[in-house]
MMTF fields as JSON, N, C-alpha, C and O atoms, coordinates in Angstrom:
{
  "mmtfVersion": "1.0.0",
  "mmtfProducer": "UNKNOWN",
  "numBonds": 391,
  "numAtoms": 392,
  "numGroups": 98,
  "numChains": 1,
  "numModels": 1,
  "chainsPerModel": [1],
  "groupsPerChain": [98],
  "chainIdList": ["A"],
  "bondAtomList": [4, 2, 8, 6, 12, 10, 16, 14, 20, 18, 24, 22, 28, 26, 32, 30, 36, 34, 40, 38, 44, 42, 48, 46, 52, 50, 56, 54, 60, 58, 64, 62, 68, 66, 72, 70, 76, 74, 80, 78, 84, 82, 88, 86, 92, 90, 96, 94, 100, 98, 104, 102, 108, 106, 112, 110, 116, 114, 120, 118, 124, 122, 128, 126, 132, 130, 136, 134, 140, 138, 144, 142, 148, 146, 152, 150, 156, 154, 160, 158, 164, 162, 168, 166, 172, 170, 176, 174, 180, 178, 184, 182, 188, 186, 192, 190, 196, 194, 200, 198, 204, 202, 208, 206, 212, 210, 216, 214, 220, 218, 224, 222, 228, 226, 232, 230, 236, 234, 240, 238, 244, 242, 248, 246, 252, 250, 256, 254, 260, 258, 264, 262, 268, 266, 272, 270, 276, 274, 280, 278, 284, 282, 288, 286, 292, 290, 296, 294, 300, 298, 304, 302, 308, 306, 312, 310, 316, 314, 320, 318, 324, 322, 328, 326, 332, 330, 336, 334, 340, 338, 344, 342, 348, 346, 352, 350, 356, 354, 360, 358, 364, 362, 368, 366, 372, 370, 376, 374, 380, 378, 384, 382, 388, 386],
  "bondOrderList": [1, 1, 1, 1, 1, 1, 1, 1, 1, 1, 1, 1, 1, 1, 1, 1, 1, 1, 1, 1, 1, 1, 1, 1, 1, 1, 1, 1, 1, 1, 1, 1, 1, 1, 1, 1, 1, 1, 1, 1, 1, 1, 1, 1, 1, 1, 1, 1, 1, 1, 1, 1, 1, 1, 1, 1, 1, 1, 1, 1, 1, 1, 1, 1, 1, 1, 1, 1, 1, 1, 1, 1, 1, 1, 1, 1, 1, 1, 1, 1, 1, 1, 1, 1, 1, 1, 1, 1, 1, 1, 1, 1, 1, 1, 1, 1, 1],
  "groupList": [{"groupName": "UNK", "atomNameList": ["N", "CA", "C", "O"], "elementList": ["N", "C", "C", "O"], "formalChargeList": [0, 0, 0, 0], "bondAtomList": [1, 0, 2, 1, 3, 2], "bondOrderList": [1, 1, 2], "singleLetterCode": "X", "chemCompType": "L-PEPTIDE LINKING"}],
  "groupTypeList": [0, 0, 0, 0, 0, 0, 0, 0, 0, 0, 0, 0, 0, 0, 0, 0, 0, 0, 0, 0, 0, 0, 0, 0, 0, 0, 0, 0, 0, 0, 0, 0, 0, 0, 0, 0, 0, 0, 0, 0, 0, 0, 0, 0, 0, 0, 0, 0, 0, 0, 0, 0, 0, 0, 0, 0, 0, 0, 0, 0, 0, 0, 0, 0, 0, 0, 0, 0, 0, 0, 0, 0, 0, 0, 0, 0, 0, 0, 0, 0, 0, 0, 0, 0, 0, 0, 0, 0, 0, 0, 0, 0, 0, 0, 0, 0, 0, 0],
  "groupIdList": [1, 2, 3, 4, 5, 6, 7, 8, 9, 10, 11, 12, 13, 14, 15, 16, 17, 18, 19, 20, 21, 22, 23, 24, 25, 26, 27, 28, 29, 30, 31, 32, 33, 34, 35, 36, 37, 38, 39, 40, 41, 42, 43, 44, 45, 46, 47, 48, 49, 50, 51, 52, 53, 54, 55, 56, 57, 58, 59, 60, 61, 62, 63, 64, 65, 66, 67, 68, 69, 70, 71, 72, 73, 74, 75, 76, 77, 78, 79, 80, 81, 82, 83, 84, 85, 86, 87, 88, 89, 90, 91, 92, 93, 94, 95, 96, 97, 98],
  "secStructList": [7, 3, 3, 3, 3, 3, 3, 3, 3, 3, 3, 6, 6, 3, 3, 3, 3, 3, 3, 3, 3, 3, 1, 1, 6, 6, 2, 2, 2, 2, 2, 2, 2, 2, 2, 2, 2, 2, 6, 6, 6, 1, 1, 6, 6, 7, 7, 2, 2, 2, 2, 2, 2, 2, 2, 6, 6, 1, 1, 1, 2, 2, 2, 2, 7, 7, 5, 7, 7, 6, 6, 7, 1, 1, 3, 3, 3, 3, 3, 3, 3, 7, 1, 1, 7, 3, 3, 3, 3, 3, 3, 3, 3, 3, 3, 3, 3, 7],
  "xCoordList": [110.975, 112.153, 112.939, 112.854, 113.649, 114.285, 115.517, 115.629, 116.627, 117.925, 118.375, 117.989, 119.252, 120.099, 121.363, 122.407, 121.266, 122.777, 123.429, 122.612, 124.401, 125.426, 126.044, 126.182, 126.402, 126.759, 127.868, 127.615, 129.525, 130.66, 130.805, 131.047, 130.72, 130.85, 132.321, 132.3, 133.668, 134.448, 134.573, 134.64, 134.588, 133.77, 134.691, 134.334, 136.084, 136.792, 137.168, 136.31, 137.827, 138.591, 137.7, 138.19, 136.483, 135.226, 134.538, 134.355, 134.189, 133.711, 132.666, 132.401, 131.515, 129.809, 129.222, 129.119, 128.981, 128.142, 126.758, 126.416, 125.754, 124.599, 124.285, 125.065, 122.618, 122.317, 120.842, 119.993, 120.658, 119.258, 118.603, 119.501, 117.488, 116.553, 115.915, 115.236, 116.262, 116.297, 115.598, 115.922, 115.053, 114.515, 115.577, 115.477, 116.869, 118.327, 119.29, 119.181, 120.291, 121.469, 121.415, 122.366, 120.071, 119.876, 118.844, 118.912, 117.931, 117.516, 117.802, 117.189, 119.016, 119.631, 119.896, 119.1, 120.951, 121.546, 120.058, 120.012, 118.881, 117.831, 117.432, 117.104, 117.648, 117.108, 118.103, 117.66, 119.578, 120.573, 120.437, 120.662, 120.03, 120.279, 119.426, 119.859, 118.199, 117.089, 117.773, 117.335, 118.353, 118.81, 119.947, 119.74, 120.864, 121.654, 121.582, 122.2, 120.361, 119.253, 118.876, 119.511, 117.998, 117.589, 118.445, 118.215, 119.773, 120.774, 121.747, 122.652, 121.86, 123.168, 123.702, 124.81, 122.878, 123.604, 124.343, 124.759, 124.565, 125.733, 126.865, 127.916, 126.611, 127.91, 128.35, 127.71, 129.735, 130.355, 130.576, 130.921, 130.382, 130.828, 129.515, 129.351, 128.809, 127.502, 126.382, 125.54, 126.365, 125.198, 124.163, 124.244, 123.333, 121.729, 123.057, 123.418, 123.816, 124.508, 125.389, 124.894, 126.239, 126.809, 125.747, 125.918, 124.921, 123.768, 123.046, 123.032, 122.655, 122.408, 123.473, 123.221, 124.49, 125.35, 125.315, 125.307, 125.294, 125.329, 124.442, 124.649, 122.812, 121.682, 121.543, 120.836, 122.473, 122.661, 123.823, 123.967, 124.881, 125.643, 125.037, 125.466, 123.942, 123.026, 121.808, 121.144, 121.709, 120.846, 121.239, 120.51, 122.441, 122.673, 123.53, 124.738, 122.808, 123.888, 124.979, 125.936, 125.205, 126.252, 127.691, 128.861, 127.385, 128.561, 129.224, 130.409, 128.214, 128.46, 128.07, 127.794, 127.931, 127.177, 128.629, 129.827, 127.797, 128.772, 129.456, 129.054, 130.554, 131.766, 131.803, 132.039, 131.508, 132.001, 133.409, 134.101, 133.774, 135.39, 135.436, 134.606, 136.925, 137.469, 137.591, 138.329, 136.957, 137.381, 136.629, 136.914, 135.337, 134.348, 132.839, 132.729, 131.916, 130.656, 129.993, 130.22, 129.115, 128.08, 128.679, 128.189, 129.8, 130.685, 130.742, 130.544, 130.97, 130.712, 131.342, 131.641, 131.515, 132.62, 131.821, 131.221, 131.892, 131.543, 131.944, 132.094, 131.999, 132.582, 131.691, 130.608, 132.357, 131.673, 132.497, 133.355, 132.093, 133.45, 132.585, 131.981, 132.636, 131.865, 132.808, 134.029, 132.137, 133.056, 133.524, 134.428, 132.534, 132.911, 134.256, 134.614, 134.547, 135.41, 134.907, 133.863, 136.043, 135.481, 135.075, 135.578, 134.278, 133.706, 133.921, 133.631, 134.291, 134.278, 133.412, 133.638, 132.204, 130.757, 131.377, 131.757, 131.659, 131.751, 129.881, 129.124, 129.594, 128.167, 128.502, 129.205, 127.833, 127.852, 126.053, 125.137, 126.078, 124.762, 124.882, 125.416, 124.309, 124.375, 123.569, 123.865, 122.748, 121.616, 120.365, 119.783, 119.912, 118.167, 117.182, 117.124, 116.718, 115.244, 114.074, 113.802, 113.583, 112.827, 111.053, 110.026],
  "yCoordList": [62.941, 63.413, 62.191, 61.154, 62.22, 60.932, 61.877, 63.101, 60.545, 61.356, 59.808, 58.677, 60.727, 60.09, 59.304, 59.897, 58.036, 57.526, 56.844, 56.269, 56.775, 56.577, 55.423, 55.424, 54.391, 53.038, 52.986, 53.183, 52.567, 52.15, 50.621, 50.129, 50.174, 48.419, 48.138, 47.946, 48.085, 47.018, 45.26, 44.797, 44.422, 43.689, 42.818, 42.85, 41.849, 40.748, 42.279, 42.645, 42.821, 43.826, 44.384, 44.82, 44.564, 45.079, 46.347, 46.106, 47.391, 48.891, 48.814, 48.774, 48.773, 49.17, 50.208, 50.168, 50.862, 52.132, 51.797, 50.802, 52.554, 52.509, 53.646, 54.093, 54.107, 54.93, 54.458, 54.159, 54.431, 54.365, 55.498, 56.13, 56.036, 56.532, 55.89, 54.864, 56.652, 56.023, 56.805, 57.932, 56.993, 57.454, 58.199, 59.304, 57.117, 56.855, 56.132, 55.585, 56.052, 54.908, 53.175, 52.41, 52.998, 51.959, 51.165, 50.047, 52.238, 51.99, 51.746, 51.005, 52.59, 52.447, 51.131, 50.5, 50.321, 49.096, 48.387, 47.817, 48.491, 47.631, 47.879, 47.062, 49.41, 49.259, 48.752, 47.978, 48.986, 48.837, 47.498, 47.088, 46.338, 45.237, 44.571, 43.609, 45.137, 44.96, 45.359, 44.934, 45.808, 46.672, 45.741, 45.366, 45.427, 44.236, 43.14, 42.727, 42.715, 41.445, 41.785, 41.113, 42.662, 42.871, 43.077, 42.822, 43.766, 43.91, 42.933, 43.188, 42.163, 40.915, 40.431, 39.896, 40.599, 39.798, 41.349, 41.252, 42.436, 43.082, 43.162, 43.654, 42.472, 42.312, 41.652, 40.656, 41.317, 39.746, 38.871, 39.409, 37.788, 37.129, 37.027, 36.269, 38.23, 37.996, 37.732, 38.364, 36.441, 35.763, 35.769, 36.397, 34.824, 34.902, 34.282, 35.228, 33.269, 32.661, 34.077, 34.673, 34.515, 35.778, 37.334, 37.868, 37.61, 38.339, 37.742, 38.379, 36.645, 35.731, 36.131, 36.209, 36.295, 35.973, 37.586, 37.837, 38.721, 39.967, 40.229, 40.653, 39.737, 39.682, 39.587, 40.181, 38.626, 37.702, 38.111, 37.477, 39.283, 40.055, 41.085, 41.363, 41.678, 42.841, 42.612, 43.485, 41.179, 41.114, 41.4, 41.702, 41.19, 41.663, 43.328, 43.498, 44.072, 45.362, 45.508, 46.021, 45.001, 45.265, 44.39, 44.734, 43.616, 42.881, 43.568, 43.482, 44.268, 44.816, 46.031, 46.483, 47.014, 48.214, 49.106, 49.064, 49.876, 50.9, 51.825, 52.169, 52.126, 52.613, 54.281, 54.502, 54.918, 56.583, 56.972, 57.039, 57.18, 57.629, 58.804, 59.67, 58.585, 59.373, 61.339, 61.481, 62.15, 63.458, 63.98, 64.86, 62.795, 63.346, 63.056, 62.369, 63.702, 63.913, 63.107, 63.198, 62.202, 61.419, 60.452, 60.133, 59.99, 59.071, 57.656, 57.778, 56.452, 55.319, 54.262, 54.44, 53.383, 52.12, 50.972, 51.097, 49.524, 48.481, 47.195, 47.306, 46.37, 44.935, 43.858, 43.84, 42.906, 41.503, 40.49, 40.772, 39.225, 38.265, 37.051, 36.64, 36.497, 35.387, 34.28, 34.272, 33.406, 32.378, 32.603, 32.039, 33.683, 34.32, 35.767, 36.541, 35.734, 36.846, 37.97, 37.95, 39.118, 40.6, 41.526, 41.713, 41.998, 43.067, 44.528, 44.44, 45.659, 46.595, 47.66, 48.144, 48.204, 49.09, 50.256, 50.139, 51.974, 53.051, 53.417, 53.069, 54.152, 54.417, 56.378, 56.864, 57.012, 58.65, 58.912, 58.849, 59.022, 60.497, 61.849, 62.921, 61.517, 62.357, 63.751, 64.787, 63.565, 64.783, 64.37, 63.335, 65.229, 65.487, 66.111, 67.33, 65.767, 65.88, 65.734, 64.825, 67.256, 67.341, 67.825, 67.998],
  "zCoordList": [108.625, 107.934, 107.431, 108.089, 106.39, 105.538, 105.26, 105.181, 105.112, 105.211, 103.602, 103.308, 103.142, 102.173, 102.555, 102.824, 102.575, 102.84, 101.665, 100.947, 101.366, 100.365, 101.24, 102.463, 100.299, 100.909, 99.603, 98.414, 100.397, 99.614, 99.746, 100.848, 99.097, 99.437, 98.777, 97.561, 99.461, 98.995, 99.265, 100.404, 98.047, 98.078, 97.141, 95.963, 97.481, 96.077, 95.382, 94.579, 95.489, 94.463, 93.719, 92.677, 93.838, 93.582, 94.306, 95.499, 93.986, 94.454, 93.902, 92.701, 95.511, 94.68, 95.699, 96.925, 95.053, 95.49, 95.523, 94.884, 96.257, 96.183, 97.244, 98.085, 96.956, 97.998, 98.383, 97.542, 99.689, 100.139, 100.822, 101.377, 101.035, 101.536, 103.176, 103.233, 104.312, 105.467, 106.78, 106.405, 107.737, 108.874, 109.732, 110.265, 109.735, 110.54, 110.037, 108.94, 110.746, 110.017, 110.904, 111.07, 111.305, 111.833, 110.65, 110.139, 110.496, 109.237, 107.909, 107.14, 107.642, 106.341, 106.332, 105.637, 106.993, 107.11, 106.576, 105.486, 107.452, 106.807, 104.978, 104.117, 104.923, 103.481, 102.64, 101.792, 102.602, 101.888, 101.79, 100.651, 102.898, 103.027, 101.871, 101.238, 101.635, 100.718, 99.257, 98.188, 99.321, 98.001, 97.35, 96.196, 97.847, 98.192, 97.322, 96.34, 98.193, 97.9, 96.507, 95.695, 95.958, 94.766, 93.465, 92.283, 94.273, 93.156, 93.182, 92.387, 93.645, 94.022, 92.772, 92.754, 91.521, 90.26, 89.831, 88.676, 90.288, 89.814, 90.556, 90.145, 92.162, 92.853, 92.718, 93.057, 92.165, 91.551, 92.975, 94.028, 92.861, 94.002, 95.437, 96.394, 94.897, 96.497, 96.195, 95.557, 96.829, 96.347, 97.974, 99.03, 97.484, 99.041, 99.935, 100.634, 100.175, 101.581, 101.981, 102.937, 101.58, 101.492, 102.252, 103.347, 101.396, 101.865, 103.691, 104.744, 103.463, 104.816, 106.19, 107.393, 105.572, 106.755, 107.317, 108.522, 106.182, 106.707, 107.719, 108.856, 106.819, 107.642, 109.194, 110.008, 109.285, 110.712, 111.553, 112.598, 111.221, 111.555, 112.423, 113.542, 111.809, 111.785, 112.873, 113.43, 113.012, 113.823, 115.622, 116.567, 115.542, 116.606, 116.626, 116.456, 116.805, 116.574, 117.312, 116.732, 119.179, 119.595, 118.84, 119.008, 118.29, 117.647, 116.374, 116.051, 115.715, 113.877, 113.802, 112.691, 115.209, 114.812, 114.268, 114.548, 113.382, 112.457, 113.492, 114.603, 112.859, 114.325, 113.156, 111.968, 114.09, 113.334, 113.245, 114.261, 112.314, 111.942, 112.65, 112.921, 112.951, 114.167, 113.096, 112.121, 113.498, 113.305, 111.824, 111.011, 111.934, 110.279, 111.188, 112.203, 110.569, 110.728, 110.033, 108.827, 110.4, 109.363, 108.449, 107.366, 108.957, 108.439, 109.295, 110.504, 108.837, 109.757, 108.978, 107.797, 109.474, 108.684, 109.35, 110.418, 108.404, 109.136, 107.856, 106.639, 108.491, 107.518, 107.719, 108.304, 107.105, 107.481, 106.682, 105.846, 107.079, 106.641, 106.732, 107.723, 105.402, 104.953, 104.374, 104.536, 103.723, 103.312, 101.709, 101.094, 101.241, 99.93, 100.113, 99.225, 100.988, 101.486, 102.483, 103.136, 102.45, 103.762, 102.798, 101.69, 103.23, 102.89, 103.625, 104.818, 103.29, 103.877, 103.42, 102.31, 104.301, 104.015, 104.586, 105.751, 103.679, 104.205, 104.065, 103.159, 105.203, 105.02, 105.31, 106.196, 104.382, 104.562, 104.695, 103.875, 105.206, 105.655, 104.672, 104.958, 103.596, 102.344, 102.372, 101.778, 103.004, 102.828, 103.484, 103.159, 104.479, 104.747, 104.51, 104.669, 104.305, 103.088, 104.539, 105.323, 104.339, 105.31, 104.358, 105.015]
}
């Protein structure tokens, strides 16, 4: 079963959307991260050191794991803070596709 997640990236006064195709929301973080990577020349400001550092956020989950908003379903928040600025990731659980 594959579930749809919707990724909000605020990002330098910048809003990027994207959606990945995922197993779980442990997974998503991996595909989005790829997605990221491939699309980085439309995020102003995030470049591979930027991307790197998320990477390395992620590698440890108890430090950066996505925190579920208080009183919503399939909703989750998470950031990160580089030397290019913070970032704030809303992640939604869009739909499962069974």
């Amino acid at each position: 079963m594959k579930e749809l997640y919707t990724y909000v990236l605020d990002f330098r006064g910048g809003t990027y959307v994207s959606q990945v195709f995922a197993k779980n929301l442990n997974n998503s973080i991996d595909e989005w991260i790829k997605k990221i990577e491939k699309d980085k020349s439309e995020i102003q400001y995030l470049g591979v050191k930027t991307i790197e550092k998320i990477k390395q956020d992620f590698k440890n989950p108890e430090n950066r794991a996505p925190i579920l908003l208080n009183n919503l379903q399939n909703v989750w928040c998470f950031d990160f803070n580089s030397n290019q600025g913070f970032g704030l990731i809303n992640v939604i659980k869009t739909k499962t596709i069974c």
